[in-house]
N, C-alpha and C positions, 0 to 999 in steps of 0.2 A: 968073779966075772960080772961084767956092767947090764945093766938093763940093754936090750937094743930099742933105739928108736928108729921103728916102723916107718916114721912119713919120712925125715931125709935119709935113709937107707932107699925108699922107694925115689924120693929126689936123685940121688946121687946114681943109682939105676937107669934112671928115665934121661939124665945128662951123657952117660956112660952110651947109652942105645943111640943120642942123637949125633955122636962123633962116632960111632960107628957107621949108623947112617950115612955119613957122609963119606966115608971110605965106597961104601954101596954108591952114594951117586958118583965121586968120581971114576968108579970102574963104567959106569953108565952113560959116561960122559953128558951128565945134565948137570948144567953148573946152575942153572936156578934152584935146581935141589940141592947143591953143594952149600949154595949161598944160605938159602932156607933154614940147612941144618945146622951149618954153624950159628945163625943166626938165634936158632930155639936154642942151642948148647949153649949157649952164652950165656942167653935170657936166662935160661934155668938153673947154671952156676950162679950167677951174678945173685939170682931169689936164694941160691942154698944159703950162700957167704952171707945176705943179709940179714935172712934169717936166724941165723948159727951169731951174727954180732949181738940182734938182737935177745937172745936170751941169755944173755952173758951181762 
């Protein structure tokens, strides 16, 4: 069994909570927080993948 790595397990957590979030704003009908959310889940994917290229 592999070592786990801590930080993008907590990245991929924190990506996981912000598309959830936005499920939460569209039941709340605020689409600025829709927007918001998606907007952090992206950014934060986008840092996982780049990170994850970078150590490779």
């Amino acid at each position: 069994m592999g070592k786990i790595d801590i930080p993008m397990l907590l990245l991929a957590t924190l990506v996981i909570l912000m598309f959830v979030l936005v499920g939460i704003a569209i039941a709340f009908r605020n689409i600025w927080l829709v927007l918001l959310f998606l907007l952090l889940g992206s950014l934060f994917m986008g840092f996982g993948l780049y990170v994850k290229r970078k150590r490779k």
